[in-house]
C-alpha positions in Angstrom: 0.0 0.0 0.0 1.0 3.5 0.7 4.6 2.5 2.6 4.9 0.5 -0.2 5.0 2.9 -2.6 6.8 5.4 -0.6 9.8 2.5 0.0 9.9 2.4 -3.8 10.1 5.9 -4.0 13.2 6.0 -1.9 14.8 3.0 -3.8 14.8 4.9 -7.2 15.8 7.7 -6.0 19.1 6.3 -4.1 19.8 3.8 -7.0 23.5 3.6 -5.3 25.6 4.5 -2.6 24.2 4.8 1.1 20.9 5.4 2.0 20.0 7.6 5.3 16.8 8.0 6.0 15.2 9.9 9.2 11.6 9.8 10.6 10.1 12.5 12.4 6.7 13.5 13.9 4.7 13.8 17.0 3.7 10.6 19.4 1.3 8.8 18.1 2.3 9.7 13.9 3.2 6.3 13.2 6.9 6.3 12.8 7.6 3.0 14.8 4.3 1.4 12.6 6.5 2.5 9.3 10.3 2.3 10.4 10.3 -1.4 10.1 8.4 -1.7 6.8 10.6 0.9 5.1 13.8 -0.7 7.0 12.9 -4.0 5.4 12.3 -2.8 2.6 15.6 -0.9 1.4 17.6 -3.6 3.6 19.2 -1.3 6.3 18.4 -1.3 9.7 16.3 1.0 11.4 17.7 2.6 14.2 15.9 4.2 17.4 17.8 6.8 19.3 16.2 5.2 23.0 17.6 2.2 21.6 20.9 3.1 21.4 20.9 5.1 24.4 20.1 1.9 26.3 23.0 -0.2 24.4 25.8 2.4 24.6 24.5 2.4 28.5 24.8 -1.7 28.4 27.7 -1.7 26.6 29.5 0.7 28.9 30.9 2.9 26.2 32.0 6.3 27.4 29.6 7.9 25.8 26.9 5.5 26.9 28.5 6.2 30.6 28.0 10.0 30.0 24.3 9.0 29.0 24.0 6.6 32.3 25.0 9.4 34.8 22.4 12.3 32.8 19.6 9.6 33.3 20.0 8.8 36.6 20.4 11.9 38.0 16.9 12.6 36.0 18.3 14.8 33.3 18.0 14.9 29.7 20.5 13.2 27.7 22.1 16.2 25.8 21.9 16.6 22.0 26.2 16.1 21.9 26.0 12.8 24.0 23.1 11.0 21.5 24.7 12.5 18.7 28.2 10.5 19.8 25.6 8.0 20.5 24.7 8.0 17.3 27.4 8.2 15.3 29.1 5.7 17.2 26.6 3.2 15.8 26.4 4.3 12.1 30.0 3.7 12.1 29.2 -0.6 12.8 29.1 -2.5 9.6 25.6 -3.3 9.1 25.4 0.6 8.4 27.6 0.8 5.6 24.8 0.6 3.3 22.7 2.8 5.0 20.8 3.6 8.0 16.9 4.6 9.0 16.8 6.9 11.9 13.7 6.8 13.9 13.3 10.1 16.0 15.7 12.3 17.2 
């Protein structure tokens, strides 16, 4: 149906090269319903920034550590920490094609 057409879309118009996609819109817009779909559907993973929040925290990264000690002092992980966050993971293998980035 509709995310069907859309992941077509996207495929045509990244014929090569690595594909970076990012969802955004309010609770409740339907971005986790899509992510996967799309995700499958170009063949890159879908990435969740609360997701890896909680790995780098897991993993006991520096950055994640940064991100443990914000959280449990009942802050707001700052935009620098998930960005490192972030591009920490991107730079894993199963990203080298491409990433989908669900919220921010």
């Amino acid at each position: 149906a509709a995310e069907a057409v859309a992941a077509e879309a996207v495929a045509e118009a990244v014929p090569s090269g690595r594909c970076i996609l990012m969802l955004f819109g309010p609770p409740g817009s339907g971005k986790g319903t899509q992510a996967p779909k799309v995700s499958e559907k170009l063949g890159v993973p879908q990435l969740s920034t609360g997701d890896m929040l909680r790995a780098a925290v897991a993993e006991g990264s520096e950055v994640g550590m940064q991100a443990k000690a914000v959280m449990e002092s009942g802050g707001l992980v700052s935009d620098e920490i998930v960005v490192g966050i972030i591009a920490e993971r991107i730079a894993k293998p199963d990203c080298a094609k491409g990433f989908l980035l669900d919220g921010f």
